[in-house]
ZAVEX-765574 format. One line per 3 residues: their letters; for each residue x, y, z of N, C-alpha, C. Coordinates in Angstrom, 2 decimals. Layout:
BEGIN
a	X/Y/Z/X/Y/Z/X/Y/Z; ...
***
This chain:
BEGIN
xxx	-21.01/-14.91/3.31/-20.84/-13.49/2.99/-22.01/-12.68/3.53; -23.32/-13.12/3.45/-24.57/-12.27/3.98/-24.38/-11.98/5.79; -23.71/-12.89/6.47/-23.31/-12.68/7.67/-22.66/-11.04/7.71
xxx	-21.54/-11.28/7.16/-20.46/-9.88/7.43/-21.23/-9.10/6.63; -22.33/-8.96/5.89/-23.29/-7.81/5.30/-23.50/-7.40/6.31; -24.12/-8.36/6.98/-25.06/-7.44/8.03/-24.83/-7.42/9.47
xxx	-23.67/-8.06/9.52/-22.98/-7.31/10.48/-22.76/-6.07/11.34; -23.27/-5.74/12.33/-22.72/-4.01/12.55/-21.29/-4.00/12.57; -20.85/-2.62/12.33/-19.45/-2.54/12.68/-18.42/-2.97/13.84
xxx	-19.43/-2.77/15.09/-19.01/-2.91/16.26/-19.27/-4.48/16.61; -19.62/-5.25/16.23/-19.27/-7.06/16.13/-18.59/-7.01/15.57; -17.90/-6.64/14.02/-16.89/-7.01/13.66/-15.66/-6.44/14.01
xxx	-15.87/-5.83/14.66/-14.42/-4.86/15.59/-14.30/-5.86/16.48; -15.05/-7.06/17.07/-14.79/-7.34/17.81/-14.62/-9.14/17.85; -14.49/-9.11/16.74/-13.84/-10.40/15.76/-12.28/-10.11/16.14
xxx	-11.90/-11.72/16.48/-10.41/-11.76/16.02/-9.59/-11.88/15.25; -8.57/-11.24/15.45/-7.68/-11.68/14.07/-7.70/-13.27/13.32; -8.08/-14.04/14.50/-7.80/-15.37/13.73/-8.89/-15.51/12.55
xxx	-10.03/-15.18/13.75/-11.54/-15.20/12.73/-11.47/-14.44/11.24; -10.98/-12.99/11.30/-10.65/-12.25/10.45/-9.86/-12.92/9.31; -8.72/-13.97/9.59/-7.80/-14.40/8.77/-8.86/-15.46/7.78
xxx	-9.62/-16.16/8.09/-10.40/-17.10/7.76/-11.83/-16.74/7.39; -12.05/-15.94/6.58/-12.79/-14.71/5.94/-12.73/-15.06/4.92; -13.90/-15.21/4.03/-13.42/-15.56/2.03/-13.34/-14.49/1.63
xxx	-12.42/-14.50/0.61/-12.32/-12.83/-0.35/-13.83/-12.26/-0.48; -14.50/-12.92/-0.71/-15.82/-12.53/-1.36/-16.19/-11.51/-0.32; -16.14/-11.90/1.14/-16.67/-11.51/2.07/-15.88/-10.10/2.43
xxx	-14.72/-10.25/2.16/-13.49/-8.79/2.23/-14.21/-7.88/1.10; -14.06/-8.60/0.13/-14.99/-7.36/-1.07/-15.99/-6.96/-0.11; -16.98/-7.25/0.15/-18.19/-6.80/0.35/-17.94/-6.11/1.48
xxx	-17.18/-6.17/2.08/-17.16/-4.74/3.60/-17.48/-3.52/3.10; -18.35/-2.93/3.70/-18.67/-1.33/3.86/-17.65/-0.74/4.05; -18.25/0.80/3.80/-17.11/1.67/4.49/-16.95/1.49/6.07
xxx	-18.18/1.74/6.63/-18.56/1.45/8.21/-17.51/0.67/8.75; -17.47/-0.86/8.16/-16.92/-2.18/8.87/-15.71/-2.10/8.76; -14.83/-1.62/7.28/-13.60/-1.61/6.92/-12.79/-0.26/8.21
xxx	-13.87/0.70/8.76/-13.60/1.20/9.23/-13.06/1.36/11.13; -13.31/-0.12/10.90/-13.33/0.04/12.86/-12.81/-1.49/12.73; -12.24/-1.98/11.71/-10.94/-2.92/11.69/-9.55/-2.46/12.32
xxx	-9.20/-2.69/13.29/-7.82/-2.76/14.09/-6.56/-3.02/13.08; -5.77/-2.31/13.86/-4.48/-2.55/13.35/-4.05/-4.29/13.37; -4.36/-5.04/14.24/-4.06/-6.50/14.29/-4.85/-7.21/13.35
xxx	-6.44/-6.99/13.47/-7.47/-7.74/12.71/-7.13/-7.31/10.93; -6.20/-6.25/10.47/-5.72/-5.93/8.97/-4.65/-6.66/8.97; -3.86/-7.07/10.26/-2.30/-7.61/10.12/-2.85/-9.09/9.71
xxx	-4.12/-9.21/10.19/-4.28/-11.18/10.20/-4.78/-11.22/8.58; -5.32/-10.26/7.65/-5.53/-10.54/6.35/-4.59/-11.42/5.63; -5.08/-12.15/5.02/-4.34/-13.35/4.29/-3.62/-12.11/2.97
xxx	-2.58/-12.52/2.34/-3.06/-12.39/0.66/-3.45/-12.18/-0.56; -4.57/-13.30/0.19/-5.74/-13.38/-1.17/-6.70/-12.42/-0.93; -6.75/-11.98/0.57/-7.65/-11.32/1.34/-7.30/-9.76/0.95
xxx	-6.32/-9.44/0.77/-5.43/-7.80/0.16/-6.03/-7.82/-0.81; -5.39/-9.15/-1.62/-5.69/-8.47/-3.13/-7.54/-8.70/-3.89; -8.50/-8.89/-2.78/-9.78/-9.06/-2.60/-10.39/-7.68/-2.73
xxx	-9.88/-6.74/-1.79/-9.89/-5.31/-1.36/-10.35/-4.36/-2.94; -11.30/-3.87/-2.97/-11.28/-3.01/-3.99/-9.98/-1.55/-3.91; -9.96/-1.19/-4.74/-9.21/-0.26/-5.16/-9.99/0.88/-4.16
xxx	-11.10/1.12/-4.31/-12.02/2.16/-3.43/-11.50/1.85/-1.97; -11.80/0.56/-1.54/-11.86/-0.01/-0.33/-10.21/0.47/0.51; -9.31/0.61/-0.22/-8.11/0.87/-0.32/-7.91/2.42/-0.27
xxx	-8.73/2.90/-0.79/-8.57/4.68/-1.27/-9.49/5.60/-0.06; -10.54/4.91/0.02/-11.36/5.47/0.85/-11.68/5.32/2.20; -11.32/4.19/2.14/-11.67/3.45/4.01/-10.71/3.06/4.87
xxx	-9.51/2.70/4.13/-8.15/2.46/4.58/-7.78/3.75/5.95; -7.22/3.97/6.88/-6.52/5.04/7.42/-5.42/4.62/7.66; -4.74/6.20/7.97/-3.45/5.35/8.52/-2.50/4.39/9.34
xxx	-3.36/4.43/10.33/-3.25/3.42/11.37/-3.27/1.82/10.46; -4.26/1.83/9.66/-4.54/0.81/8.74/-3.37/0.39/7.69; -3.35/1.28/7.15/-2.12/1.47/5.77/-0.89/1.40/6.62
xxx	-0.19/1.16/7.39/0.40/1.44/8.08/0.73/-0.03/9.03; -0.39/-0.98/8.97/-0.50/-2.05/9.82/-0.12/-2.97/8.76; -0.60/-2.79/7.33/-0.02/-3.64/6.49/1.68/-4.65/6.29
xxx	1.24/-5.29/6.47/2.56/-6.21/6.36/3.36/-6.24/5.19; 4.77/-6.65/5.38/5.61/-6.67/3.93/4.86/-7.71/2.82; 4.24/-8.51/3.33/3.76/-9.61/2.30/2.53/-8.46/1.57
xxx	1.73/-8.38/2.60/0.49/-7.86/2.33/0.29/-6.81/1.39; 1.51/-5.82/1.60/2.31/-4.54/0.51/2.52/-5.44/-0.93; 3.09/-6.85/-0.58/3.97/-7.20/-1.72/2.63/-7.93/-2.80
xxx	1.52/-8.24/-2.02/0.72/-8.90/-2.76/-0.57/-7.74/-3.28; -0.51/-5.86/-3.15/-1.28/-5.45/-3.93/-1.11/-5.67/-5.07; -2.11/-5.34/-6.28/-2.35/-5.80/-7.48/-1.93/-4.49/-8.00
xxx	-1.44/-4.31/-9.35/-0.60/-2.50/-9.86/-2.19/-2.16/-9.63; -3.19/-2.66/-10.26/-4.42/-1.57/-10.03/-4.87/-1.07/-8.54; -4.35/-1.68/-7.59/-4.62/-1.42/-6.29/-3.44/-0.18/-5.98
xxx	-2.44/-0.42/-6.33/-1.39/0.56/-6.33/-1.54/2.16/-6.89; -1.76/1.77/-8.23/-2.18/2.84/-9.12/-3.45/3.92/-8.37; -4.45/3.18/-8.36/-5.82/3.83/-8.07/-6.47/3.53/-6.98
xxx	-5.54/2.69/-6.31/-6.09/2.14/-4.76/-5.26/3.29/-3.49; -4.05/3.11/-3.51/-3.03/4.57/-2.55/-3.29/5.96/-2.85; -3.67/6.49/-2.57/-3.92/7.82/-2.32/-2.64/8.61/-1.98
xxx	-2.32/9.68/-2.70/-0.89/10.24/-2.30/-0.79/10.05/-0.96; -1.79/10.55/0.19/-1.30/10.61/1.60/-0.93/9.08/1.99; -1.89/8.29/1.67/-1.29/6.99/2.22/0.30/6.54/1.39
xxx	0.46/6.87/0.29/2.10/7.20/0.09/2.80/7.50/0.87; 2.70/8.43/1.57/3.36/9.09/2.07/3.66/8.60/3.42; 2.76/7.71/3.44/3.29/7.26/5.37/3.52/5.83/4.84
xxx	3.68/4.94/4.12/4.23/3.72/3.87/5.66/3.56/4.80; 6.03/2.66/5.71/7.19/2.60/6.14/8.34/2.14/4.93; 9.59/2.55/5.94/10.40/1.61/5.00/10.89/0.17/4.39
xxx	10.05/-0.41/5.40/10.17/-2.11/5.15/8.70/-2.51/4.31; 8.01/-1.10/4.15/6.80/-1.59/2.95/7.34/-1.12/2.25; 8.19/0.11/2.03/8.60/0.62/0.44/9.14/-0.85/0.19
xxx	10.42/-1.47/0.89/11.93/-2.20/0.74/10.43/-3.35/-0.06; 9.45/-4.15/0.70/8.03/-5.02/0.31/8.27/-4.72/-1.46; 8.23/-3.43/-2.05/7.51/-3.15/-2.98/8.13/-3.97/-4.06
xxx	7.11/-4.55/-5.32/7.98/-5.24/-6.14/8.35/-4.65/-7.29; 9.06/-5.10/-8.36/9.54/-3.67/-9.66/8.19/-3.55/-10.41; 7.09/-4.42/-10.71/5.96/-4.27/-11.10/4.73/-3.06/-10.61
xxx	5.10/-2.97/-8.83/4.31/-2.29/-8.21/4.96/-0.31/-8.29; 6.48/-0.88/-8.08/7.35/0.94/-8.41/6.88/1.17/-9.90; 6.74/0.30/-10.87/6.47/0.86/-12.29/5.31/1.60/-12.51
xxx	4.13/0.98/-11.72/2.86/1.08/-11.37/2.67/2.59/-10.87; 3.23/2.70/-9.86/2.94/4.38/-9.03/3.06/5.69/-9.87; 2.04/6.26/-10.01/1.71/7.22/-10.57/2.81/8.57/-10.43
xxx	3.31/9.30/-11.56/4.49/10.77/-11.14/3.35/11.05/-9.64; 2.40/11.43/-9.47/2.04/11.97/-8.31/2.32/11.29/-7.11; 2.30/9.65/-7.09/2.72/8.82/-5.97/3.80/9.23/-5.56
xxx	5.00/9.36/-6.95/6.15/9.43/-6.32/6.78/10.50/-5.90; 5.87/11.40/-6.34/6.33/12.89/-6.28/5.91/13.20/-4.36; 5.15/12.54/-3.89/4.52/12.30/-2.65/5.30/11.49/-1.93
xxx	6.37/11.06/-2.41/7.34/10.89/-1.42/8.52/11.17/-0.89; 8.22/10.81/0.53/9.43/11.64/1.25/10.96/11.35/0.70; 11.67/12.81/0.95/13.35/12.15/0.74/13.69/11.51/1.89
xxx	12.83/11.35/2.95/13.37/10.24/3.43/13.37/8.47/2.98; 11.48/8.38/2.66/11.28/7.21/2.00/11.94/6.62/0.90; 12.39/8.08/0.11/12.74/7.63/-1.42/14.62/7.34/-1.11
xxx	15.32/7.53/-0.20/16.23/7.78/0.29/16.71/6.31/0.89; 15.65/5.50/1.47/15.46/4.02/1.62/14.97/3.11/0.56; 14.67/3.59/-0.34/14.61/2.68/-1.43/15.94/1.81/-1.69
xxx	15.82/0.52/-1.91/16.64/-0.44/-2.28/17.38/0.09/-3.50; 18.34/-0.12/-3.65/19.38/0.66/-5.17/18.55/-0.85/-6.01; 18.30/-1.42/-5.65/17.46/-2.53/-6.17/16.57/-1.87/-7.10
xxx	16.08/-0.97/-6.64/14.52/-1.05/-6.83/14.85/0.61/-8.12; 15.44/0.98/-7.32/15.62/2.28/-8.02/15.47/1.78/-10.13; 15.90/1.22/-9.96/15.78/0.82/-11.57/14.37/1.09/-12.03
xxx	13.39/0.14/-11.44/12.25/-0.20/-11.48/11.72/1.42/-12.22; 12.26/2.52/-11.65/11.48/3.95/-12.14/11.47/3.79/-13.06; 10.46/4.51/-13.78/9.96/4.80/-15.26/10.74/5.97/-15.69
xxx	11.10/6.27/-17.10/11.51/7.60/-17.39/10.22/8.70/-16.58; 9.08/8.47/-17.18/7.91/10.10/-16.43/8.18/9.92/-14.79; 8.21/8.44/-14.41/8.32/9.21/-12.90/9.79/10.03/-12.07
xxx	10.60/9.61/-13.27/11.99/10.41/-12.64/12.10/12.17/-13.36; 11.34/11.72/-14.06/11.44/13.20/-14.61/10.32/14.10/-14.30; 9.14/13.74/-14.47/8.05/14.17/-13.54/7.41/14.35/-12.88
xxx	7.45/13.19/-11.50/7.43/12.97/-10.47/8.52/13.04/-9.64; 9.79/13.17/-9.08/11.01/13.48/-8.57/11.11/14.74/-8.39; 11.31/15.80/-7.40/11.89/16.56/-7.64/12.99/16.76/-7.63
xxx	13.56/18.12/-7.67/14.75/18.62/-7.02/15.13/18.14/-6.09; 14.36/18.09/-4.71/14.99/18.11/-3.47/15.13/16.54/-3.39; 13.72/15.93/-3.87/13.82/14.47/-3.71/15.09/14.15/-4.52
xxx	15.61/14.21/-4.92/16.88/13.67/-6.18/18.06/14.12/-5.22; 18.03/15.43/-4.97/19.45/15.94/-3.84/19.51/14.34/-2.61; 18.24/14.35/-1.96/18.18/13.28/-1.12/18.62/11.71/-1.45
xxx	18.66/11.75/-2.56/18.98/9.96/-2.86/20.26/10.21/-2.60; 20.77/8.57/-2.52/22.39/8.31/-1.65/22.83/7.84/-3.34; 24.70/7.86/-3.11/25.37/8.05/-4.46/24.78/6.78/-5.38
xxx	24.31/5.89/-4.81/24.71/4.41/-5.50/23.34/4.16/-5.70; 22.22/4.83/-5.11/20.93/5.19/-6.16/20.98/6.29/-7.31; 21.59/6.90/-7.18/22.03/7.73/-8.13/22.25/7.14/-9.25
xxx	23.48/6.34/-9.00/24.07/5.42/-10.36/22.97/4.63/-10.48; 22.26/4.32/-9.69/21.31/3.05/-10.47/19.87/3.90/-11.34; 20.12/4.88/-11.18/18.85/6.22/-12.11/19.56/5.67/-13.34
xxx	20.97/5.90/-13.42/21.46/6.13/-14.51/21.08/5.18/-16.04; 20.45/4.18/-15.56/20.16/2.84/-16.53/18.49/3.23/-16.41; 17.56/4.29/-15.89/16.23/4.79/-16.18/16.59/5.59/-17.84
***
């Protein structure tokens, strides 16, 4: 771990994904803002896991970009922790989640998202939600997080599946 301390940013930008994959959590905690910051879209795709759910909530909120949030894999989506969810996504990074990370999300992690998460998302995103998943909403986030327009946007058979929120 004292290695990737002191690391500059620009050696570890220039680490490979493989190297990257084979990283101890300990060592993922401890990234700076600096280092977390000039991680590639590939060298975030090679994170294990254990290696996601290592990530502070900050590390997630603050250093993440979109290019980053965005590189995340369906596993990698599927293995945040609700506290990484909750207080780790930042409405904007909500907001650019693809649809095969929403489809990732598990009913633990939709329960998790704050009325503001969901209120931060697109009628397109919320529009791709799995009728699966639609359950998963909480009464506050359909009623206080949803709007109008987002609700016009859901398809009939998410609709019916509100109906059991």
């Amino acid at each position: 771990m004292t290695t990737i301390i002191a690391m500059p940013p620009a050696t570890l930008a220039g680490l490979s994904p493989q190297v990257i994959a084979t990283l101890g959590t300990d060592a993922i905690a401890a990234l700076t803002s600096d280092q977390v910051a000039v991680l590639s879209s590939d060298q975030i795709q090679a994170f294990t896991t254990s290696q996601v759910r290592a990530l502070t909530s900050d590390e997630i909120s603050a250093y993440l970009n979109t290019d980053q949030i965005k590189a995340l894999t369906t596993s990698q989506i599927g293995a945040l922790t609700t506290d990484q969810i909750v207080s780790g996504l930042t409405t904007n990074q909500v907001r650019i989640l693809g649809t095969q990370q929403l489809d990732a999300l598990l009913t633990d992690q939709i329960k998790a998202l704050t009325t503001k998460q969901v209120a931060a998302l697109t009628t397109g995103q919320l529009n791709k939600l799995l009728v699966t998943q639609i359950p998963a909403l909480t009464t506050d986030q359909v009623k206080l997080g949803l709007t109008s327009d987002q609700m016009r946007g859901l398809a009939s058979a998410q609709l019916d599946a509100l109906t059991s929120v």
